[in-house]
N, C-alpha and C positions, 0 to 999 in steps of 0.2 A: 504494500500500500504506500503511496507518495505521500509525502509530505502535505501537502494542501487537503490531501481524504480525509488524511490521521486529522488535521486540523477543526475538518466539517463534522466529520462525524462525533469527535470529542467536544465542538458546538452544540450537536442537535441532542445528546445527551444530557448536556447541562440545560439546556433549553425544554426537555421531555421531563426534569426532573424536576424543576424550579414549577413548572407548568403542575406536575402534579401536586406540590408540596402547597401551593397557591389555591390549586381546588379541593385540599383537605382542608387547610386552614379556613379559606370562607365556607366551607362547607357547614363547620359547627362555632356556634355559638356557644361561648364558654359560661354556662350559666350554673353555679352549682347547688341550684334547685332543682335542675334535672335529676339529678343524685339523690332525691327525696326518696324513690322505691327501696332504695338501697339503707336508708335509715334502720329500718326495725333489724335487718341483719346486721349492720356492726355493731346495732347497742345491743343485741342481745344474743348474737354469737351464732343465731339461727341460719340455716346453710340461705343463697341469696334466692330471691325470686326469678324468673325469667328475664321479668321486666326491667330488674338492677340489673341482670347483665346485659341486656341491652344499652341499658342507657350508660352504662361506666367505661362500654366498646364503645358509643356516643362518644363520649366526655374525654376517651385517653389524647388526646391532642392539647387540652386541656388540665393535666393532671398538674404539669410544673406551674401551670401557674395559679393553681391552687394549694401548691404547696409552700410556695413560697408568700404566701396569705399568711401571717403569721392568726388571724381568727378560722382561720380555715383548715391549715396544716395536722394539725392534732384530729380532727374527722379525717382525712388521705394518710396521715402514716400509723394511724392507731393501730394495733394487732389484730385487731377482727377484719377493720378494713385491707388491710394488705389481705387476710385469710380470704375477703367476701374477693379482693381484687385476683387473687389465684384461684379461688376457685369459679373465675369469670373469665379465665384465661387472660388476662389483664396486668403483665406486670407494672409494680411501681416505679415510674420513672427515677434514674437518680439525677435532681437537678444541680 
């Protein structure tokens, strides 16, 4: 491959990924009342509903900056919530 290919194609890549990275981010709004389904399982240890794991696959584009919420952080790193986030297949971001 020539030079100028290497150049295009290592373009359309960074162009194919910015592009996607762009229609996740507007995709979700970072709201963390969506996270409400997901309540009764970390305060009370109860395996999650469907609908939390929905909504927490929702919300993971959203997880750092609700950790870095110093009112919010303690609900995303609590021990139940990491448990309700694995067993959502959902890991905790490390921000």
């Amino acid at each position: 491959m020539k030079a100028p290919y290497k150049i295009a194609a290592i373009a359309l890549m960074v162009v194919l990924v910015l592009a996607y990275e762009t229609e996740v981010s507007m995709a979700v709004t970072c709201t963390p009342t969506e996270l409400s389904p997901c309540v009764t399982a970390i305060t009370s240890g109860k395996p999650p509903s469907q609908l939390c794991c929905a909504k927490i696959k929702q919300q993971k584009p959203c997880l750092c900056q609700y950790i870095k919420n110093p009112n919010l952080k303690k609900f995303v790193t609590s021990p139940n919530a990491k448990k309700v986030a694995s067993t959502c297949g959902v890991p905790i971001p490390k921000c």
